[in-house]
C-alpha positions in Angstrom: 0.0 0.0 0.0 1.0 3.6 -0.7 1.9 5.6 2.4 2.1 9.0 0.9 -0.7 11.1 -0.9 -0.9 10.3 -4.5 0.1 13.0 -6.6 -2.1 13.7 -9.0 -2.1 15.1 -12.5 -5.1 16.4 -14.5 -4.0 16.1 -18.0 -6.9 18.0 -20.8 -9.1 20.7 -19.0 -12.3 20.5 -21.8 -15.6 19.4 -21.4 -15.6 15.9 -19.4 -12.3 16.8 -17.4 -14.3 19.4 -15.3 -16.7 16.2 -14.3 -13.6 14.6 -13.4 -12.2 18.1 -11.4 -15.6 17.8 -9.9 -15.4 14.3 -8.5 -12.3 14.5 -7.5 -13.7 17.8 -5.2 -16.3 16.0 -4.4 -13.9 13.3 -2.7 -12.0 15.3 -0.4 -15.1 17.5 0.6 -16.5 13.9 2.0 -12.9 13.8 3.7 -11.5 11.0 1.2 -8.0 12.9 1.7 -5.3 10.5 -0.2 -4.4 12.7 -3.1 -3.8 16.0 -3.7 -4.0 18.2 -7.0 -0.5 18.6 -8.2 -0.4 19.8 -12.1 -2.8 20.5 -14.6 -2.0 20.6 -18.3 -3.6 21.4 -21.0 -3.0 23.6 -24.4 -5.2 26.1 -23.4 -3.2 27.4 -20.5 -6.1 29.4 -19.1 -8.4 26.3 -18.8 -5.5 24.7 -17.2 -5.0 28.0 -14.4 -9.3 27.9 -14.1 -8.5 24.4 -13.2 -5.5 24.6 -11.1 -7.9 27.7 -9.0 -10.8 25.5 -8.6 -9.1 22.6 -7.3 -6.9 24.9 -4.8 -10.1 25.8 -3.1 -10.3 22.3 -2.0 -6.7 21.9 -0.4 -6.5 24.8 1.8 -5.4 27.4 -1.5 -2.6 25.3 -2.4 -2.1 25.8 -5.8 -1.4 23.2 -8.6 1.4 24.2 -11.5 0.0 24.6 -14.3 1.6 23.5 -17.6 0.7 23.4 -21.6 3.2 21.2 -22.3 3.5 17.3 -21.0 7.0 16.7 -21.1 7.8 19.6 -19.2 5.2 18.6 -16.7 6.8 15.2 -16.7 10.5 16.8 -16.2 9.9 19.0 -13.6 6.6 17.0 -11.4 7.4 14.6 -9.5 4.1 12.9 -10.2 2.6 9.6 -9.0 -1.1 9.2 -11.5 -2.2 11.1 -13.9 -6.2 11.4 -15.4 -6.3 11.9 -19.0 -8.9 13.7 -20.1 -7.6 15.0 -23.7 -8.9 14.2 -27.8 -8.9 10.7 -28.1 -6.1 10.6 -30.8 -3.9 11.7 -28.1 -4.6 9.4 -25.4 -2.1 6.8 -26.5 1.0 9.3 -26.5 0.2 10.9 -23.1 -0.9 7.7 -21.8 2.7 6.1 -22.5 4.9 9.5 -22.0 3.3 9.1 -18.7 3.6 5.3 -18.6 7.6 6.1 -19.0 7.5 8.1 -16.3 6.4 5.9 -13.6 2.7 7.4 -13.5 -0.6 5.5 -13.3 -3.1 6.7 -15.7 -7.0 6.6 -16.1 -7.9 7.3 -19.3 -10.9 9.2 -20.1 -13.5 6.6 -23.0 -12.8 5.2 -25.4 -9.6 4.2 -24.5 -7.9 4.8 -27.6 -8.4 6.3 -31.5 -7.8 2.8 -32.7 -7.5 -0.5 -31.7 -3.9 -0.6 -32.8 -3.3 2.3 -30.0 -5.2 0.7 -27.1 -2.7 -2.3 -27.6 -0.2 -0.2 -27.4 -1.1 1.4 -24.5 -1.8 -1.9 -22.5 1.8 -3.2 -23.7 3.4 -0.1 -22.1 1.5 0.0 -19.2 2.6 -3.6 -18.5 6.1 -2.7 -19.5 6.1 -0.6 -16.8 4.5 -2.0 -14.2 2.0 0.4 -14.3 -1.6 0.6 -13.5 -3.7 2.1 -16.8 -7.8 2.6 -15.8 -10.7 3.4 -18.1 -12.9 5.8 -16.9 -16.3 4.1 -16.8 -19.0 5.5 -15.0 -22.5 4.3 -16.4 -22.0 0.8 -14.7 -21.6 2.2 -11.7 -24.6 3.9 -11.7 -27.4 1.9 -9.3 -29.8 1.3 -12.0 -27.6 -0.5 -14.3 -25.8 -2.4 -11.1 -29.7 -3.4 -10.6 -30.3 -4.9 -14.0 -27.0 -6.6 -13.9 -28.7 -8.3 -10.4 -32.2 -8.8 -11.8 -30.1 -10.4 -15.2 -27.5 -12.2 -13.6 -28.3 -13.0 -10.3 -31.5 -13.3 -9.6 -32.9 -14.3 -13.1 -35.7 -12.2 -12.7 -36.1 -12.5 -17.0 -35.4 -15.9 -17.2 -32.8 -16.8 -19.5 -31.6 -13.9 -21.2 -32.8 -14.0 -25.0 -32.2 -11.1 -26.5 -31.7 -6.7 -26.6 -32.5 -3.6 -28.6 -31.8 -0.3 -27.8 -32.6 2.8 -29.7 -31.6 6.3 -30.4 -33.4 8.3 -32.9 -33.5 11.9 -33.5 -32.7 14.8 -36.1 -31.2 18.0 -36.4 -33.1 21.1 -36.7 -33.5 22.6 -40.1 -31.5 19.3 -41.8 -31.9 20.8 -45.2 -29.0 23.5 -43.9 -25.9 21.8 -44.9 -24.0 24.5 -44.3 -23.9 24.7 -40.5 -23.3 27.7 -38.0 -21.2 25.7 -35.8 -17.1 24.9 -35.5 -16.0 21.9 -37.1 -14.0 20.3 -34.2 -12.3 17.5 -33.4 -15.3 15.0 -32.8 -16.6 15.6 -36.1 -13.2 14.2 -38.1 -12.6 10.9 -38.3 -8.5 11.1 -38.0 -8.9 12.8 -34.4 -12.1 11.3 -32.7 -12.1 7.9 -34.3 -16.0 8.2 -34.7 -18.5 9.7 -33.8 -21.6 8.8 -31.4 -21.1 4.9 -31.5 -17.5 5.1 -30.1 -17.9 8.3 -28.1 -20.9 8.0 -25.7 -21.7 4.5 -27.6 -18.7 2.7 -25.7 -20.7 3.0 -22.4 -23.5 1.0 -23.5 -21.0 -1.5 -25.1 -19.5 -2.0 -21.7 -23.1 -2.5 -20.5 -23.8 -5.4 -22.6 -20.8 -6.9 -21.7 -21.4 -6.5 -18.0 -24.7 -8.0 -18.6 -24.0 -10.6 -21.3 -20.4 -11.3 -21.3 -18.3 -12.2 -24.2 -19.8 -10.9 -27.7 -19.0 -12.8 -30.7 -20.3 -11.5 -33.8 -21.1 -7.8 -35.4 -22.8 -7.0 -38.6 -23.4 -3.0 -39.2 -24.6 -0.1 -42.0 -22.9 2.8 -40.6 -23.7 6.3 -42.9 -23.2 9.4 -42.7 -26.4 10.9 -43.9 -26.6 14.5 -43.5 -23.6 15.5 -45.2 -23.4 18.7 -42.8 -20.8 21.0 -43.0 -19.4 22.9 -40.3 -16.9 26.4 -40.3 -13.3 26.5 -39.5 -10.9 29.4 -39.0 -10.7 30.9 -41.9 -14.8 31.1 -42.9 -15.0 28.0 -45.0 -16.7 25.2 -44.5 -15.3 21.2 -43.9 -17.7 18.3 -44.3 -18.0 15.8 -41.0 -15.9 12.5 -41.4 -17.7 10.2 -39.2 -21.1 8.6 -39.4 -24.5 10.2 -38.3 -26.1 7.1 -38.3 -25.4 3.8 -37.2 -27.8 -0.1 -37.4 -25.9 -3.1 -36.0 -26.8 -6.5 -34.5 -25.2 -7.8 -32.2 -24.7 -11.5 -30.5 -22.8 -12.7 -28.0 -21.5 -16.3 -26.7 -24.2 -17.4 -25.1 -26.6 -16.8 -27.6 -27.6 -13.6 -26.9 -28.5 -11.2 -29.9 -29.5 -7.6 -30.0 -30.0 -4.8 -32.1 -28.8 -1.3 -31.8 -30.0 1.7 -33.3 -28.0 5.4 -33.2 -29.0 8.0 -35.0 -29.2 12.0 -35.6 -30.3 11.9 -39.2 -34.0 11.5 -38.6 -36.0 14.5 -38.2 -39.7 14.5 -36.9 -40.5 12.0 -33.9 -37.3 10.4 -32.1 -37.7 7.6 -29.7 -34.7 6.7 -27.2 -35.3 3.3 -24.9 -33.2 0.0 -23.9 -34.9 -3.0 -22.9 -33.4 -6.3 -22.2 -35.4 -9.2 -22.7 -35.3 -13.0 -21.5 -37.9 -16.1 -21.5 -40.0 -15.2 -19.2 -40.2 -11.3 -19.2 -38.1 -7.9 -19.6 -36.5 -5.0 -18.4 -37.3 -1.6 -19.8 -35.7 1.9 -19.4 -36.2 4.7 -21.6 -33.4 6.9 -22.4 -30.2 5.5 -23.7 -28.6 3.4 -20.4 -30.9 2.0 -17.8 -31.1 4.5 -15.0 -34.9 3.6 -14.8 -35.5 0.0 -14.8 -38.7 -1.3 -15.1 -39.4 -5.7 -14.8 -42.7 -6.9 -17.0 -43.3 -10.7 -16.7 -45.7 -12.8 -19.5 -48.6 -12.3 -17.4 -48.5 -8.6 -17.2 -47.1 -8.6 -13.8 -44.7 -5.5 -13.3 -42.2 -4.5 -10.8 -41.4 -0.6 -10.9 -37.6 1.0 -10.6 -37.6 2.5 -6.9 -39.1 -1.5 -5.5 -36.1 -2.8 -7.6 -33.2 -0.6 -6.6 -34.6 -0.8 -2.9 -34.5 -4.7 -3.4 -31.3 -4.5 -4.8 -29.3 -2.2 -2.5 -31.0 -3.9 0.2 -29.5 -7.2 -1.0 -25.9 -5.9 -0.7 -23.6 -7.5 1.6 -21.9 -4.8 3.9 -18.5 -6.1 1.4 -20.1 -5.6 -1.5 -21.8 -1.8 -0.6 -18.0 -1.3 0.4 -16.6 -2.2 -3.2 -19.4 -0.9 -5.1 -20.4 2.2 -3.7 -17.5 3.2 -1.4 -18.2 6.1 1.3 -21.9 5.9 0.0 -21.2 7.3 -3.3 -23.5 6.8 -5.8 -22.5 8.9 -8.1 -20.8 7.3 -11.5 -17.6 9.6 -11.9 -17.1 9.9 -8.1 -17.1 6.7 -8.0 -15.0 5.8 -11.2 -12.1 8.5 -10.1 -12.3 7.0 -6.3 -11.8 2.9 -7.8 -9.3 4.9 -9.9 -7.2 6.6 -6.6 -7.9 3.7 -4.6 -6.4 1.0 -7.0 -3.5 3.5 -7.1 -3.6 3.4 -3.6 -3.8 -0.2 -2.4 -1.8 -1.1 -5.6 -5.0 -3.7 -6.7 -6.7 -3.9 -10.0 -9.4 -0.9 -10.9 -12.6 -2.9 -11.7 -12.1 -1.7 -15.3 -8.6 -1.8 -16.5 -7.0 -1.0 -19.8 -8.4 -4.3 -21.5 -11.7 -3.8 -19.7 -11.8 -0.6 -21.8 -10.6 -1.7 -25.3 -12.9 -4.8 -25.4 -16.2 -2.5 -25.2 -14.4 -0.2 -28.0 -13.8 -2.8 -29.6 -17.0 -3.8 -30.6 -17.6 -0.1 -31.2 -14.6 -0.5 -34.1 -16.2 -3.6 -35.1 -19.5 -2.2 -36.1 -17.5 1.0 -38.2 -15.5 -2.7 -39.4 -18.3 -4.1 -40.7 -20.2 -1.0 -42.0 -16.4 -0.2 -43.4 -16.4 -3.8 -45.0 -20.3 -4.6 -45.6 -19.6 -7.9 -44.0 -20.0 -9.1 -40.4 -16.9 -9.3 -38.5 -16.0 -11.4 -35.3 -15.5 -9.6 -31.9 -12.1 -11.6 -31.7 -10.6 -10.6 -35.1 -11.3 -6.8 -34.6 -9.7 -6.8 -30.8 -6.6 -8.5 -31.8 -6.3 -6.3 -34.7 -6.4 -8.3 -37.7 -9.4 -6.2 -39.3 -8.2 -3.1 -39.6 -9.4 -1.2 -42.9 -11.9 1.3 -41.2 -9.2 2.5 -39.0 -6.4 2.4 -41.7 -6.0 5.6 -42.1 -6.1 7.1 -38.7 -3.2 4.4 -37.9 -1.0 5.7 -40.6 -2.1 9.3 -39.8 -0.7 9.2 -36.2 2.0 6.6 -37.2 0.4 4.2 -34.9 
């Protein structure tokens, strides 16, 4: 076990990072006191000071350093985990600078721009003897812990059968290709990897596995339909690179099969649900993860969300309340940034680790895979890297 305070490093200050700032507040408000804010880095060196303010407001003033350059960080820090929160075609070269330097990392999802990258990542990390994390919080979340219960333990569906979630919506005024927004790093393929499926998608993936286990086999259309265009710098206009719109089955090995539909291109009335369903009844949340899980049997018996979360925390051992929801935090990213510190701390396994992470994207790439080669592809083939053409190009972009 580490004896001294883990000093920590807060590495991209955009969107999600200040979640991560947040739950890492959060932690030593409640008094959980075993790190402290050391650096923050980012580009943008005034998101990295608004940062490096916020969190001193939580350790009696004391400042972090703020830096816009990692190796200089790196050089001058002495550093023991850093939380990566930049673009994802950047997560594998901070991930291993900091790797190198004796660090443990959680990386913000996915885990990496490409397969190819998320290998590499997991080799260095092992290299070095080095802890690497996947930040992960929808599964943490009580309502999907509950379906996980009601699925796995105690068969409340019967044997599980099959899945289908949906996402459908439009843009406003979708006959404007021309759009009055910043084309930015999400929207090209080379620097986000994707778009929806990969980006938010990854949760759900890492759902289904939770739920289901192993998946085997992925057939896709992935399209980008609206063709928008969106402004740079200079007043022209780029078209997006990744897909609007995404339809994939799914199955996994033990014969379950599901179908998953993503997209923005549909204008008029859009629908968003995700039920699970087995032999003898189902689980049904609207939205896109189950925070609101609702049981119906074949006899039109039902069982409403607050009876089942009550049944299920109530079923909690006083071990497993400890492991799963630590200090009573219920919270997702408290609690992902908390199994994050604490794996750190105790020098154990995170619940998700590197792998953990680049199985659920990989089933994300596989579904660009197949849409890429209009064929289905196996889960296996796409996580060891041996179908690669969708991501082709973004390996030879960053030299991956």
């Amino acid at each position: 076990m580490q004896k001294d305070k883990i000093r920590l490093a807060i590495i991209g200050c955009g969107g999600m990072a200040r979640a991560h700032l947040n739950a890492y507040i959060y932690l030593k408000n409640q008094g959980i006191d075993i790190f402290d804010f050391v650096a923050m880095c980012d580009v943008d060196q005034n998101r990295a000071q608004e940062f490096a303010s916020k969190a001193a407001e939580s350790q009696d003033n004391v400042q972090p350093n703020v830096y816009v350059d990692i190796n200089e960080m790196l050089g001058k820090e002495s550093l023991n985990a850093a939380d990566i929160c930049g673009p994802h075609f950047l997560h594998h070269t901070l991930a291993i600078l900091c790797f190198e330097a004796g660090l443990d990392v959680m990386v913000e999802k996915p885990l990496a721009v490409t397969i190819r990258a998320g290998h590499k990542m997991i080799q260095s990390a092992e290299a070095h003897n080095r802890i690497l994390a996947t930040a992960e919080q929808v599964r943490r979340w009580v309502g999907p812990r509950t379906v996980e219960w009601m699925i796995n333990k105690e068969k409340m569906i019967g044997q599980p059968r099959m899945f289908f979630r949906q996402g459908i919506g439009g843009a406003t005024d979708p006959e404007n290709l021309l759009r009055n927004e910043p084309m930015v790093w999400r929207k090209d393929k080379l620097t986000s990897g994707g778009n929806g499926i990969i980006d938010g998608g990854v949760h759900y993936v890492d759902l289904l596995i939770y739920f289901f286990g192993e998946p085997d086999e992925i057939y896709a259309r992935v399209e980008n339909l609206n063709q928008f265009q969106f402004q740079v710098g200079d007043g022209d206009y780029v078209p997006q690179t990744v897909e609007d719109t995404a339809l994939a089955t799914i199955t996994f090995k033990n014969g379950v099969i599901g179908q998953w539909v993503s997209t923005g291109a549909a204008p008029g009335r859009g629908m968003g649900y995700n039920s699970y369903h087995g032999s003898i009844g189902s689980i049904h949340s609207g939205g896109g993860y189950p925070q609101q899980p609702e049981l119906q049997l074949w006899d039109g018996s039902k069982q409403e969300k607050d009876d089942l979360q009550k049944a299920y925390m109530e079923s909690l051992s006083q071990e497993e309340k400890d492991r799963l929801f630590p200090h009573d935090i219920t919270e997702g990213v408290a609690l992902e940034v908390y199994d994050f510190l604490d794996a750190v701390h105790t020098r154990r396994r995170p619940e998700l680790d590197g792998v953990d992470g680049l199985k659920a994207q990989a089933v994300c790439n596989a579904i660009y895979e197949s849409g890429w080669c209009g064929e289905s592809v196996k889960f296996e083939d796409v996580y060891n890297n041996k179908i690669t053409g969708y991501q082709d190009e973004i390996n030879e972009e960053w030299k991956i």
